[in-house]
N, C-alpha and C positions, 0 to 999 in steps of 0.2 A: 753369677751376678751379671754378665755381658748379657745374656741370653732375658733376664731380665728386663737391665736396660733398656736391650733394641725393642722388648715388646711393647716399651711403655713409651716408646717415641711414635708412635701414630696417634693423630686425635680422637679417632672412632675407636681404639682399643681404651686409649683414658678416660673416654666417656661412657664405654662399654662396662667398665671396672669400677667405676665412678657411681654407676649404678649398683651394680653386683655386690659394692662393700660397705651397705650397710647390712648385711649380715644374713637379706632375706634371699629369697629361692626366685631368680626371674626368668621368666619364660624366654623364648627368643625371637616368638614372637613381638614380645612389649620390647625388647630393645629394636626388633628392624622398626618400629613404629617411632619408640622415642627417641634412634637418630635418623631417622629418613636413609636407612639402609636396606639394600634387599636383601634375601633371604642366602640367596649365596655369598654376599661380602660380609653377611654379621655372621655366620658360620664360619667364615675362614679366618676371621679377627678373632673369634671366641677358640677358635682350634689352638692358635698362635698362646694367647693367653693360660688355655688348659694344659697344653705342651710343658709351659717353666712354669708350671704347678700353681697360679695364680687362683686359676677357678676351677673347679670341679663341675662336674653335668650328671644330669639322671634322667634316663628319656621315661617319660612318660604317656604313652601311648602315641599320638603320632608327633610330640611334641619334645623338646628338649629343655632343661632348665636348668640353670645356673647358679651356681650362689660360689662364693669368696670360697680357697682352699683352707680347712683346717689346722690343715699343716705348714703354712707359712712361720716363718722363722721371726721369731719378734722382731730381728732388727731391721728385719726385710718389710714386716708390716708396718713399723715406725718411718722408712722410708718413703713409700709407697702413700700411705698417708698426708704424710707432707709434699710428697709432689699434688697429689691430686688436691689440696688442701692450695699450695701456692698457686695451680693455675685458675681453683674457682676466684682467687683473688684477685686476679690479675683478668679474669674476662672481669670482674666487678669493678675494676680499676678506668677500662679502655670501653664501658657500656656508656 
């Protein structure tokens, strides 16, 4: 659960995942694009996250892609959810 925690205290990982979970397959390139990250910072946030089994990858040819782990544990999804669920509230709060 710690190992969780820490991964889910960066904002380019919560946004990285934020993306990732709605259930589709994302390249990694469309995340360095859709947080103005380079290719070596969205690679070592997305390592961090595959690591405590959050997302899984598939490379497909010279490219990598993403999508949410199947195997997260419901309570850890219902978690997880709601974080990412309280801080789209709270930029909607402070925009």
């Amino acid at each position: 659960m710690q190992e969780i925690l820490n991964a889910l205290c960066d904002s380019t990982r919560r946004a990285a995942l934020a993306i990732v979970w709605d259930g589709g397959e994302h390249c990694v390139c469309e995340l360095m694009d859709r947080l103005d990250a380079s290719q070596s910072r969205m690679s070592r946030h997305m390592k961090v996250l595959r690591e405590v089994g959050l997302v899984v990858d598939r490379r497909d040819a010279q490219w990598v892609r993403f999508r949410r782990s199947p195997d997260i544990a419901p309570e850890i999804t219902t978690m997880i959810s709601a974080v990412l669920n309280a801080e789209k509230l709270f930029e909607q709060e402070i925009a």
